[in-house]
Every structure is written in C-alpha cells, then in structure tokens.
TIKE-8106 format. One record per atom (N, C-alpha, C): x negated, y negated, z negated. Coordinates in steps of 0.1 Angstrom, whole numbers, plus 5000, padded with zeros to 4 digits. Last residue first. Example, Ala and Ser with C-alpha at 12.3 -4.5 7.8 and 13.67 -1.06 7.14 Angstrom:
# residues 2
487250224929/486350114929/487150004921/486850574922/487750454922/486850334922/
END
This chain:
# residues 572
452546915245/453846925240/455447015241/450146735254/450546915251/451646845239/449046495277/449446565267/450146685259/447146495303/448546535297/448546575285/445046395305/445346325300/446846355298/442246695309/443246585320/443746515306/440646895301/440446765304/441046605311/441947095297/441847025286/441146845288/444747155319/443547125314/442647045306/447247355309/447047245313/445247195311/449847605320/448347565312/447747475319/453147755310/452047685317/450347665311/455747945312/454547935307/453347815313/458847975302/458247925309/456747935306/461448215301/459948145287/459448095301/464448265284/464048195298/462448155291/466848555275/465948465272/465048385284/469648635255/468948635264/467748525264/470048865225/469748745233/469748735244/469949015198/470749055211/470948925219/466749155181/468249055185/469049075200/465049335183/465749275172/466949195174/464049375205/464549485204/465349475189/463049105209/464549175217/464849245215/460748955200/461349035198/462649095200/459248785222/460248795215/460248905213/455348685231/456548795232/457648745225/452948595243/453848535239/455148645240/450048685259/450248755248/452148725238/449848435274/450148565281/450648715270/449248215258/450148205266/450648395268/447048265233/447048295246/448748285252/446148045209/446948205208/447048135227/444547845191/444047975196/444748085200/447447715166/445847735169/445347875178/450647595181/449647695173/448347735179/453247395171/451447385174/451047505171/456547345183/455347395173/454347465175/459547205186/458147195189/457347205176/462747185197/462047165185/460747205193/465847055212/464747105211/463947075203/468947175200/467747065204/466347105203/470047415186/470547355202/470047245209/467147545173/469047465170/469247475193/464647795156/465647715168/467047625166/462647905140/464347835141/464947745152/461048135140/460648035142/462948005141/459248385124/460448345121/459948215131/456548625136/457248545131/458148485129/454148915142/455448855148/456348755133/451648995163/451848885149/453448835154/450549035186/450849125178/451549105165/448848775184/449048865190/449448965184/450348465174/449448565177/449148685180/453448485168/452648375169/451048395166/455948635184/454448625181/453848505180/459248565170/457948585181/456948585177/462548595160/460948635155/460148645171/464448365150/464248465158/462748505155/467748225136/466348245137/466148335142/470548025149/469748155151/468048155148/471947805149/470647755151/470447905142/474247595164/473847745167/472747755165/476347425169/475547445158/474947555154/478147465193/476747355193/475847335177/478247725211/478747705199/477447585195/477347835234/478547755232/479247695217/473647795241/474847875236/476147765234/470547765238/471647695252/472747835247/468147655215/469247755218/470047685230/465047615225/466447525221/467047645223/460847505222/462147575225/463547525217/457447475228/458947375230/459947485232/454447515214/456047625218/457047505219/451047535222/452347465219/453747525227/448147595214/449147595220/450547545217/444647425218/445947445213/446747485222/442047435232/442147535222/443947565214/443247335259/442147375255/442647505244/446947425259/445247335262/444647305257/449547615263/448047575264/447047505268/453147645260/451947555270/450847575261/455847785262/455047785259/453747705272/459447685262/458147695268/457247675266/462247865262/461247865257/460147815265/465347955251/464547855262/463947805255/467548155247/466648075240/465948055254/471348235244/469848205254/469248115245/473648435235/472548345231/471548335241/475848535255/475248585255/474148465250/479448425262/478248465264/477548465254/481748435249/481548565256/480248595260/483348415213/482648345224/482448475233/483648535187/484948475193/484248385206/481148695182/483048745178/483548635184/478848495184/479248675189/480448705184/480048245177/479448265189/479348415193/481048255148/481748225164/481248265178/478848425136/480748475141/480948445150/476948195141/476848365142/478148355148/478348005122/478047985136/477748065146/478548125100/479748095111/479948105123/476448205079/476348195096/478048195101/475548045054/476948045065/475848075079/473948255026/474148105041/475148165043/474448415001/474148285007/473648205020/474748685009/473548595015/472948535012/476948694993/476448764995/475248744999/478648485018/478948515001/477748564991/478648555038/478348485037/478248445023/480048835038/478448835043/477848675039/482348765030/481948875025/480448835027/483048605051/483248555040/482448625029/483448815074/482748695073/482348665062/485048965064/483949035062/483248945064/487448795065/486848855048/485748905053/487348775089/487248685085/487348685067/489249045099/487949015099/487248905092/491549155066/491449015083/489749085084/492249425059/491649315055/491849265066/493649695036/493249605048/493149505049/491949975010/492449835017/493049785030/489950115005/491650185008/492550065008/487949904993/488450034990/489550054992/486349654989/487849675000/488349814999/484549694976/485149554972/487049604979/482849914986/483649894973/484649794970/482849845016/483349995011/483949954997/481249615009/482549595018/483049695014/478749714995/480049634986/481249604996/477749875019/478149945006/479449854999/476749655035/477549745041/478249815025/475549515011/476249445021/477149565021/473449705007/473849654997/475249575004/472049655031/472749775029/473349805015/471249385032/471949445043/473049535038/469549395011/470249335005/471349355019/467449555013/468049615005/469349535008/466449455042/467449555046/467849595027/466449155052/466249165037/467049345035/467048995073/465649035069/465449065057/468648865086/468648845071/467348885065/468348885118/468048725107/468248765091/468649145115/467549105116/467448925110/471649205108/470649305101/468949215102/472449115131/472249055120/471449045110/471249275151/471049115151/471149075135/473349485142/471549485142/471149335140/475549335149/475149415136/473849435137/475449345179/475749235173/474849265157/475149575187/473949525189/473949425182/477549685180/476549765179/475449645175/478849545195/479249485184/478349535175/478449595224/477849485218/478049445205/479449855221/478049845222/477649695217/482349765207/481849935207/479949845207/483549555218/483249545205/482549695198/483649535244/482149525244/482249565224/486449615250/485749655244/484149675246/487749275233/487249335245/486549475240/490249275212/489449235215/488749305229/494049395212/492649415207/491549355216/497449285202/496349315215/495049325207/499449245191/499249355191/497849375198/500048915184/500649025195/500249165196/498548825163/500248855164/500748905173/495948725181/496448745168/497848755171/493348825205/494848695199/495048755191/489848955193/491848935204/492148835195/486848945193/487748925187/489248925194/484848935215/485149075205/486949105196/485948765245/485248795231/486048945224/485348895276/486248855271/485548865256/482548995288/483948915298/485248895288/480849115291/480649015281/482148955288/479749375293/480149325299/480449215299/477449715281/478049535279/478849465290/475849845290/477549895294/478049775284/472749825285/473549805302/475049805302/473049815259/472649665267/473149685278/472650065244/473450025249/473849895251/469750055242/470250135250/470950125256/469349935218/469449885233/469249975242/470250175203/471150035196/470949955208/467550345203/469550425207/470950235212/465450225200/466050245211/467450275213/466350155169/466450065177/466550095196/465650445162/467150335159/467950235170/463150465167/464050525173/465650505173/462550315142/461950325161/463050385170/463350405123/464050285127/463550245144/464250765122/463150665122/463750525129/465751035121/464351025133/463350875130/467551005102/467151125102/465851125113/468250715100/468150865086/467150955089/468550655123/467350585116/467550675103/470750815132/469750795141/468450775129/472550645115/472950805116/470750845126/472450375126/472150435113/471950595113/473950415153/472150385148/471650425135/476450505142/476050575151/474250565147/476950255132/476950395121/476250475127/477950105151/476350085143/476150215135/480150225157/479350225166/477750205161/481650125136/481550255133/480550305147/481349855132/480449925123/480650055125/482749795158/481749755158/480949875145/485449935151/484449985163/482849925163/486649785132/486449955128/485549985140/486349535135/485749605121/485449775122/487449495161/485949495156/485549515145/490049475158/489649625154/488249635156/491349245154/490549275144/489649375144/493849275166/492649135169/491449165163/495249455154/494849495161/493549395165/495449325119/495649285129/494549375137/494049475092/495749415091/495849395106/491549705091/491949615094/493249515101/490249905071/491149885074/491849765081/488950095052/488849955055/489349955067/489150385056/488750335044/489450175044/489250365085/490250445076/489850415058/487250175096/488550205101/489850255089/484750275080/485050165090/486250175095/485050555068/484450425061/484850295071/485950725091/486550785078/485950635066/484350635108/485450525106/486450595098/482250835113/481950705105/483250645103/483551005125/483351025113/483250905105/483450905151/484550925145/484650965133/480650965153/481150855156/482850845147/479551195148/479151075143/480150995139/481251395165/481251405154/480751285144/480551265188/482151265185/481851275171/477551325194/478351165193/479751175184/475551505180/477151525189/477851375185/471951415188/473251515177/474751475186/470151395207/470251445194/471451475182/470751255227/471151395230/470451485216/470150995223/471251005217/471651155220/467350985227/467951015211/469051015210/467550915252/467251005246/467251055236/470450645258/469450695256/468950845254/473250715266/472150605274/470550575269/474451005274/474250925264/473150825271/476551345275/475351265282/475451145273/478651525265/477051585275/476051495280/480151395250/480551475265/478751495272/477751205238/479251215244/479551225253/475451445224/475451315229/477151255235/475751785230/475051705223/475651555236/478952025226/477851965237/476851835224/481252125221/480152155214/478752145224/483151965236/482852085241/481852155234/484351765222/483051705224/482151855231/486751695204/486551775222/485851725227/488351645178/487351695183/487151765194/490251435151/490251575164/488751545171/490051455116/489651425132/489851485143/491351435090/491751515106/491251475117/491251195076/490451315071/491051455082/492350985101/491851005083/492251195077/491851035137/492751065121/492151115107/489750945150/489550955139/490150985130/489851175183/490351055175/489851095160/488251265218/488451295203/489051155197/489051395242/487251345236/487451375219/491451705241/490551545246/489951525239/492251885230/492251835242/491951765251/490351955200/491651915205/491551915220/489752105166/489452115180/490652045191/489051935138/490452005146/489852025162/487051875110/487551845122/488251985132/488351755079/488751855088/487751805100/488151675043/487551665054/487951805066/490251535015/489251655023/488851615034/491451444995/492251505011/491551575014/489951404974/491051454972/491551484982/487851214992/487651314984/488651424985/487751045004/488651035009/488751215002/485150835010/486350785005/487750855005/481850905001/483150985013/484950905005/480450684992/480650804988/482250784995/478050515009/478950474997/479250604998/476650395029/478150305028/478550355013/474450525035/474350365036/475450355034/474950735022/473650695018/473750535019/476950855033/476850845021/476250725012/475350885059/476350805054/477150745042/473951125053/473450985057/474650855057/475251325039/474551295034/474251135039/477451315063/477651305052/476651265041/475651485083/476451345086/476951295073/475151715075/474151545075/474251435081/477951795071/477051765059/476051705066/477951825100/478951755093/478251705079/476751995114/475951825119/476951765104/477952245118/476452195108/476352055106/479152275137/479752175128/478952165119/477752395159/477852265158/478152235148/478752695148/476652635146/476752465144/480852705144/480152725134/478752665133/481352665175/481752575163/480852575147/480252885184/479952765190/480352625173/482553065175/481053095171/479852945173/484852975179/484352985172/483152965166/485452935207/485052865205/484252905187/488053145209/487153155221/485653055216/489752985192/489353135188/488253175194/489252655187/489652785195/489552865192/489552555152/489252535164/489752715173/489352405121/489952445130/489652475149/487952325094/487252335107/488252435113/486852175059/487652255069/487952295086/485952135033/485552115047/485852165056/486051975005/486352075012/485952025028/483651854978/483951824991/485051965000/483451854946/483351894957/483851804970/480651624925/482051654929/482451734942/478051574914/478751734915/480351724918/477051334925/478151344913/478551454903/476251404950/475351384940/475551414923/478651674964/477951494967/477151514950/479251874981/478651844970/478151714969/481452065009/480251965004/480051884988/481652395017/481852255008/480652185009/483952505046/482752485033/482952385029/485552725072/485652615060/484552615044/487652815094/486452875085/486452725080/490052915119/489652825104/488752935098/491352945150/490552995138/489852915129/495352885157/493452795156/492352935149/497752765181/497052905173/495452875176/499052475172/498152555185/497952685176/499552165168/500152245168/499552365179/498751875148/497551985160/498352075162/499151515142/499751665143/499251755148/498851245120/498551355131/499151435130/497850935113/498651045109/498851135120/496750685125/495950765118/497150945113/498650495125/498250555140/497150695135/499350415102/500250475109/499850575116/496550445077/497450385081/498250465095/497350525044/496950625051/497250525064/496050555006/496650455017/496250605029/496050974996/495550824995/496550755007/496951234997/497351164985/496651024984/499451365016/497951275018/498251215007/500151705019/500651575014/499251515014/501851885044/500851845042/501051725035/503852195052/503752095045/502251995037/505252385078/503952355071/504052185061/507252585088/507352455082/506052395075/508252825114/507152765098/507852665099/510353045127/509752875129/509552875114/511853265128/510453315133/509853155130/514553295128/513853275143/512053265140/514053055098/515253145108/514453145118/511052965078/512552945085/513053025090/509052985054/509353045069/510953015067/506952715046/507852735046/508552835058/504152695032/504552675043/505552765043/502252385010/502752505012/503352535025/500152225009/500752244999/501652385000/497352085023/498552185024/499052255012/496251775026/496051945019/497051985019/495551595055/495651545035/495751745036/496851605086/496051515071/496851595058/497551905099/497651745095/496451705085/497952175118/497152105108/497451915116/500352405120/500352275122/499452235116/500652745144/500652665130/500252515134/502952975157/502152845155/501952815144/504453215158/503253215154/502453095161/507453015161/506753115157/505153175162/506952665162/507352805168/506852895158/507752445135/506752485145/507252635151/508052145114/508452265116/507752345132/506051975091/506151985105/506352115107/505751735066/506551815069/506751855083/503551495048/504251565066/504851675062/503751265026/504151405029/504351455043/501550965013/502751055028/502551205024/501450624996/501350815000/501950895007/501250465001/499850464989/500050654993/501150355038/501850385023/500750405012/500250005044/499950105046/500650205034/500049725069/500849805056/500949945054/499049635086/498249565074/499749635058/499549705110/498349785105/498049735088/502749845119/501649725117/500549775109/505549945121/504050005129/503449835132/507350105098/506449975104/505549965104/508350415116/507950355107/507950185109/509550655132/509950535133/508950525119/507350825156/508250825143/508450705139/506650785180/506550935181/507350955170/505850555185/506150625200/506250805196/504950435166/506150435162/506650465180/502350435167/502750545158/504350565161/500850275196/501450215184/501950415180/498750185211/500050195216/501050205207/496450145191/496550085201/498150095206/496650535189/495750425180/496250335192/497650795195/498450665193/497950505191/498151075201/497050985203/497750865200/498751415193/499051365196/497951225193/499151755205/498551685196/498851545201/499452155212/500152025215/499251925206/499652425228/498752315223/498952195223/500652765235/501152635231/499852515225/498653015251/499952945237/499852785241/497053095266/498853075275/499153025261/495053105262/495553285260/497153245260/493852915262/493252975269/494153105272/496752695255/495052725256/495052855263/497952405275/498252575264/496952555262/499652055260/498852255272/499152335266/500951795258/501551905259/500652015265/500151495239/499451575247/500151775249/501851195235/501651365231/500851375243/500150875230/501450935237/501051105231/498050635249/498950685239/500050775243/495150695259/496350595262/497650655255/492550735249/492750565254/494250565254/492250995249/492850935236/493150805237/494551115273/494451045261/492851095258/496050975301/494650985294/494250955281/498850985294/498351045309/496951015307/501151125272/499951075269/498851115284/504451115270/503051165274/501851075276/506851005247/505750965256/505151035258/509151225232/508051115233/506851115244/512251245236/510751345241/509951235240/513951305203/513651265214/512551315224/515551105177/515151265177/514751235194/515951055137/516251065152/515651195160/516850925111/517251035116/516950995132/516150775080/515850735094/516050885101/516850655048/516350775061/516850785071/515050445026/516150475038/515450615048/514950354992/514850405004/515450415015/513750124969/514550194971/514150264986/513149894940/512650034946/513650084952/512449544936/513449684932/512649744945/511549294939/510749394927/511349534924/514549154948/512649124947/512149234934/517249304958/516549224945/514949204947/518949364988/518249414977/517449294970/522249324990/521549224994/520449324983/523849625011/524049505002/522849455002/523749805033/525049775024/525249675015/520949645057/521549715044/523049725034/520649655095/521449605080/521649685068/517849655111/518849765099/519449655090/516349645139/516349605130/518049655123/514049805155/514949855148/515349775141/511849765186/512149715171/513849795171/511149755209/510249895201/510649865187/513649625224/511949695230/512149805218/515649615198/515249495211/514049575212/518749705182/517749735190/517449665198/520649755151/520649695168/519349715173/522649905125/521549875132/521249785146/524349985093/524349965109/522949895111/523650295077/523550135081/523950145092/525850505053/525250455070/525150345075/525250585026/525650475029/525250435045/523950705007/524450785015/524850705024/522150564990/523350624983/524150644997/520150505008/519950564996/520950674989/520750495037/520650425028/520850545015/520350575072/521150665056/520650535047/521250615103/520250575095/521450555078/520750855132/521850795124/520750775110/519350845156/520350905152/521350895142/517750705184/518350695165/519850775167/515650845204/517050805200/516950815188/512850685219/513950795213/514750725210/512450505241/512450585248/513350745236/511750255225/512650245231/513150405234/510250355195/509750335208/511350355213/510450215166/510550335176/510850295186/510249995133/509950015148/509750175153/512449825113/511349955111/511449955130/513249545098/512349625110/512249685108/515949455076/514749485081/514549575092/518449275056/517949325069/516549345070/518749215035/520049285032/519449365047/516249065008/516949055020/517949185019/514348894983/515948964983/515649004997/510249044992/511448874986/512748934996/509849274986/509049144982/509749044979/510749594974/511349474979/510349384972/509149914982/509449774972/509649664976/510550215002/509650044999/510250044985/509750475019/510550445005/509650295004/511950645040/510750525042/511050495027/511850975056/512150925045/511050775040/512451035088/511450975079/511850955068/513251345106/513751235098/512751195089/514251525137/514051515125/514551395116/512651635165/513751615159/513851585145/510751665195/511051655181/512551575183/509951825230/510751715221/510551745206/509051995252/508351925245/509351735238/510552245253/511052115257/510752025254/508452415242/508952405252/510252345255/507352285214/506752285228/507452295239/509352115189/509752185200/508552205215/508952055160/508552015175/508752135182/510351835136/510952015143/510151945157/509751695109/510251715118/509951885126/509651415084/510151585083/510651625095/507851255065/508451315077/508751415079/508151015041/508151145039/508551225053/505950755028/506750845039/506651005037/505750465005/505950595006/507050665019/505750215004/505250284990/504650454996/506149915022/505850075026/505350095012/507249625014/506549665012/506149835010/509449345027/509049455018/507749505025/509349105042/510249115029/509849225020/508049125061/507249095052/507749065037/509449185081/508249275079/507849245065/511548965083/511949095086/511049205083/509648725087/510448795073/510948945072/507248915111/507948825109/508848835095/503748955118/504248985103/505648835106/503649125153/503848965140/504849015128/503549275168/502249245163/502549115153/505749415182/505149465174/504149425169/507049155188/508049215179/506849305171/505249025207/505648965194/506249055183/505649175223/504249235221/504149135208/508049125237/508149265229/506349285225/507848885243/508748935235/508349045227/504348885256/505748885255/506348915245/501348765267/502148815263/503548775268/498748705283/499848675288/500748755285/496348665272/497048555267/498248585275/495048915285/495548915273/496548805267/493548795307/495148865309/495548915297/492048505303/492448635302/493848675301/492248185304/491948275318/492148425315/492048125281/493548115289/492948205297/490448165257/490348255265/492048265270/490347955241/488947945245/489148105255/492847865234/492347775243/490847835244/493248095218/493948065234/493747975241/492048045194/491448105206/492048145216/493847805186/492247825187/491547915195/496247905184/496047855195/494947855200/495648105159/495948175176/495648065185/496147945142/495148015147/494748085154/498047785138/497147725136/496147765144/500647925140/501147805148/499347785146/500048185124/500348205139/500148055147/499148085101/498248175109/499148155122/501947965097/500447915094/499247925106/503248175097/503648075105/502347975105/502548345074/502848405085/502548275094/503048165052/501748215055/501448235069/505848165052/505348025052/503748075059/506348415041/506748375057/505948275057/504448635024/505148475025/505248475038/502548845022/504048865015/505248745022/500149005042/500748885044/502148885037/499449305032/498549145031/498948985031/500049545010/500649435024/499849275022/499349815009/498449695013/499149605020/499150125000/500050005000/499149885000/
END
C-alpha cells in the first residue's frame, strides 16, 4: 500500500505545472500526442485518489482452449477522502459482469476506454474499510510480441500441452483483471486463486498455500504474496513444468527458497544454468542490500518469450544460452545469462522501489541495466565493468529524453536501458567516492523499501547524500536528448601548455567535472561550465592529452596546436 498522491489539489499541481515543462522541451515527439483514454489510465484523478488498494483477492478459471478467463477480484480499500464513486480499470475488450458491494448490494457502473467508474450504495467515510467484487469474464488480448507488447501468450509445448503466460508491463494489468492500474498503488497483499485444466498446474508469485481439486479433473492453485506487489508484476504460468528447488542463505542465516520451473525437455540444462542464481544474489546483495522479498521466495519460470521480472516469478527464455538470447555487445557480456541478471536485479529496482508514474520507469531500467555492470565488476573486475557499460554506446539513440510526460501512461525513451547504464556510471564518476556511491544505491533500497516513488526523490536522495546539486546532471541526462560536449583546446609553447575548455550542452548551468591527463598517464579533475576556463600546465605534450571516456558518457572536440616559442603569440 503506497498511495503517493492522496489530494486532488496535489494531482492538479503536478499536472497544470509539470508536464507543461517537458512538453515544451519535447512537442516534436509522438509521445506528446495523447488522449482521453491515455488520461484515464495515467492520471491520479479524485476518482483514484479517494481510496487506497489494501488488498486483492483473484479468483479465476483459464480456460486454454478457448483461450478465455472467468472469474472475480475481491478489491479491498481504505477510504482517503468520503466519495460514493470510483475507477477500477478493464480493458474495453472484457466484460463486467456484475459488480457486488460488500453487503451484496449491485453497483451500478458506466464505461469510457479502459475505465470502470462504480457507483457505491452509499457515501463511504474517510478512514473506513471496505470492499467490492468485481465479476467478469472474457478473451483477453493476445500478446503479438511479447514481452514488449502486452497481452496472453496462448502454445503448447513440446508434447502438444497447453502453455499459457502472460505480459503486461506498459499496456497495463487491467487487460486481463480489473484493478487500479496505476503504479503508485500498490496492495500490502494479494491472494491468486487460478483454476486450470486437468493435469495443468499454475505457478504465480508469492507461496502456495494450497491446491484445490474441482469437478472434471480442474485444480485450483492458490498463491498468497505476503508483500506490496505492483499490478503489472502479478503472473500466471499455466503448462506441465519440472520443479527442482534450493536454498539460499544470506549472512543473517535467514533462508532463501529457490524454486525453478521449467520444461521437462530442458531440465538438465536448467539445473546447470540456474547456478548463476546464488551469485547473482550474493553480488547483489552486496551492492543494494538483502533480497527484498524473503518471505515469497524466489522463482525463475521457463516461458515463451525473452523474459519479464514478475516480483519473485520471473519468467525466463533465455534458451539456457549466455549473454541475451546468445549474443551481447561486448565479450564479457557472453559471461553469464543476461535474463537472469537483468530481471533479477529489478526484484531491487522496479519491484522493491517502485516507481508511481510510467514517466518514471528510468528508475527500474536505468539501475536495473547498471546492475548488469555491477554483476560484471563482482565477479571479473572494474576493467572489465567498464567495457561491458561502453559497449553499450552504439544502441543509444538519443532521440527523445529518458524521462516521459507525466499523467498519460507513457514511458521515456528507451535509451533509459544503455544510456541510463552509462548515465549511472558517469555519476558514479563525478562523485568519486565508490564507498559513498554504494552507500547511495543501498540507502534508496532502505529509505524506500516496498515503496513507490517519483524519480525526482532519487534526485533529491543523491543530492542529499553528497551534498551538491547536480540538477543540472538530471536535467541534462534525464530530461534533455543530447549528449555533453566538451571543447577542448589544448596549445603548447615552449615549455608551457595550456588547456582552453567549455561544456556546449542544453542546460546553461552545466558544469560536469571530468578527468584528463594532466601528464602522462596522470589523470585529473578539471571543471568545466559552459564558459570558457583556462589552465597552465608545466612540460606536458599535446599528443599525450586524453579524457577519460570510459568514465563519462560525453562527447568530445580537442583541438590541438603548437605555437613557437619564439613568436609573439601568446598561449592561452
């Protein structure tokens, strides 16, 4: 339970102040060309922000071959301020079937795009507890590339059964179950309930509690997630799997379960890859903090596609190959199985921490892409770190900022994967202080625990923490598109040399420290602004003049000259 925004007044704030800000710095993108229905699902309107998600209880019936569900949410809130009406959001495409109030009491309802809004039988109180159940039923969306594109995924596998799973992140949860599908509300606790063919079974999040045989041969598997959990994060795997399963031990002596579903055909394969899991865990541990998510457990699920992060259910279709899907932009990256990394890490960047607005989702991609480096510099070395981190320099594209509009649903560009990679290192390098970095990454874990947050706390977080403002950082790599240029000219004569350099960036208070040699091999802090500055140095060679690049994420122009010491130009 995390509702971040309670006040309409707040709501209107952020919308009328802060959005314009960056719709005047990106009209030309096809992102600023919302609608109605991209309002309904991305703005904390009263209707969202009267109450407060406690608790889901889903209880449905998937049908493979007529690839449909049927069923019912049990939504339990706490009222923020009185109302009699609220949102819950489902995809145009199912049907409501009939919606219950507490005391049996059939609301009436109406329908616009992907919103539900529900009249209550009466006016509820601020600070009261109550529920509604939500009945419907339908074929949801197919998913025509998933994991990018939302929706079920209907196969078989190998031996003709049934394989079903589903992708949502971005297109929203409420294309498969009515909830409020916004990110900055999350329950404190969910029960799945998923009925299934005969000899199918269903792995979800969180621990199985029990499984229920029905008429005709149909389970009932019952999964309760005893932490926040958010929407798009909630899963379903329906398939005949083989499970094997270990523990992990953190320092504490607390256990870890570890659970591992996968093809029957695949097994053996599995066993060896999913080794990577404990040193994935150890190293991550190490820089963020201790596995957030204890009491659920840890799964990965074999699935149909690349793979998603469902909190403590990852799916996984990385073919038991090294690097993602068999290839990688550098050589170290055919060192261990990207999926498993990568999607792991956002069990801490994404599913731990949590971020209220899609606009945002550079929190969960950017650090869970750096995780990746980190993961790298544990186990091979910061040399090697740093190749993996500019590596990915060529699949940048700088064409829209990290950051999205706000209130409409939309997500930033996704340079927020490699450049947001690269972005985090950069930082990592102006602070120059890696206890106090990783002391950083750790207190966002603690501070924000099972949280959601704006980006603009992690701002505030790092600036806090530091002491300085880099703002000027943020704006310029999160809400800008190009790329820092330093302009540099180095000149020699006689015995002196002399460095004239300026940042040329969009942000006019942009004054990025950077490290160059100021002798050979000798690498230093110099400060730059967006005017130029100038500085003498004794006996150093023009030709020997390097930046450090593999530290920052820049571009750069060095002029070089040399002037004779006997002419009357002055060196400057």
């Amino acid at each position: 339970m995390n509702l971040k925004f309670n006040i309409t007044l707040i709501t209107f704030f952020i919308c009328f102040f802060s959005f314009p800000l960056f719709a005047q710095q990106t009209l030309n993108f096809e992102w600023e060309r919302t609608s109605r229905q991209d309002t309904l699902r991305g703005m904390l309107t009263p209707l969202r922000t009267n109450y407060d998600v406690t608790y889901y209880h889903l209880d449905i019936k998937i049908n493979p071959s007529k690839k449909s569900i049927n069923g019912y949410n049990r939504i339990n809130f706490k009222v923020v301020t009185p109302f009699n009406k609220m949102q819950i959001d489902l995809f145009p495409n199912m049907k409501v079937n009939k919606i219950l109030f507490e005391d049996g009491t059939v609301c009436s309802y109406t329908r616009e795009y992907g919103a539900v809004f529900i009249t209550l039988p009466k006016k509820l109180e601020k600070g009261s507890n109550h529920y509604i159940d939500f009945y419907y039923s339908g074929k949801p969306q197919i998913a025509n590339r998933p994991p990018w594109d939302g929706g079920f995924t209907w196969k078989t596998d190998k031996q003709g059964n049934p394989w079903v799973v589903v992708t949502c992140q971005g297109t929203g949860a409420s294309l498969w179950w009515p909830n409020k599908d916004h990110q900055s509300d999350e329950p404190d606790s969910m029960l799945l309930s998923i009925t299934v063919p005969k000899g199918l079974e269903n792995i979800s999040n969180g621990k199985l509690r029990k499984i229920e045989k029905l008429p005709k041969g149909w389970s009932k598997y019952n999964w309760f997630i005893s932490s926040p959990i958010n929407n798009y994060n909630v899963t379903i795997n329906v398939g005949k799997f083989s499970h094997f399963s270990d523990t992990y031990i953190h320092k504490d002596g607390q256990e870890l379960s570890l659970d591992y579903y996968v093809m029957p055909e695949n097994l053996e394969k599995a066993k060896k890859q999913f080794k990577e899991v404990k040193k994935m865990l150890t190293a991550f541990e190490y820089y963020f903090g201790k596995y957030p998510f204890y009491k659920d457990g840890y799964k990965l699920i074999e699935a149909p596609h690349n793979g998603m992060e469902h909190q403590g259910a990852i799916a996984y279709g990385n073919h038991y190959w090294l690097g993602y899907v068999g290839r990688t932009s550098s050589a170290v990256g055919l060192k261990f199985d990207f999926i498993i990394i990568h999607e792991s890490a956002h069990e801490w960047w994404g599913n731990n921490v949590t971020s209220n607005d899609v606009a945002d989702m550079w929190v969960h991609e950017s650090f869970g892409a750096y995780a990746e480096a980190l993961y790298v510099e544990y186990y091979w070395g910061h040399d090697e770190a740093l190749k993996y981190i500019n590596g990915k320099k060529q699949n940048i594209r700088n064409n829209k900022p990290i950051i999205g509009p706000f209130n409409v649903n939309k997500e930033g560009s996704g340079d927020m994967y490699n450049k947001g990679q690269l972005v985090l290192n950069t930082l990592r390098s102006i602070i120059d202080n890696d206890s106090l970095w990783f002391s950083i990454l750790r207190g966002i874990q603690k501070k924000y625990y099972h949280k959601t947050i704006d980006g603009v706390d992690i701002f505030n977080y790092i600036n806090k923490k530091t002491g300085n403002d880099y703002n000027y950082f943020f704006e310029q790599y999160f809400r800008k598109t190009s790329v820092p240029e330093l302009n540099i000219i180095v000149t020699k004569k006689g015995k002196e040399t002399s460095l004239r350099y300026k940042w040329k960036t969009e942000v006019n208070d942009f004054k990025m420290p950077v490290k160059i040699t100021t002798a050979k091999d000798k690498y230093e802090f110099i400060y730059p602004t967006t005017s130029w500055k100038i500085s003498i140095i004794k006996s150093f060679d023009p030709v020997d003049f390097k930046i450090a690049e593999d530290l920052f994420y820049i571009k750069t122009k060095i002029f070089q000259q040399y002037i004779d010491p006997k002419s009357s130009i002055p060196i400057k």
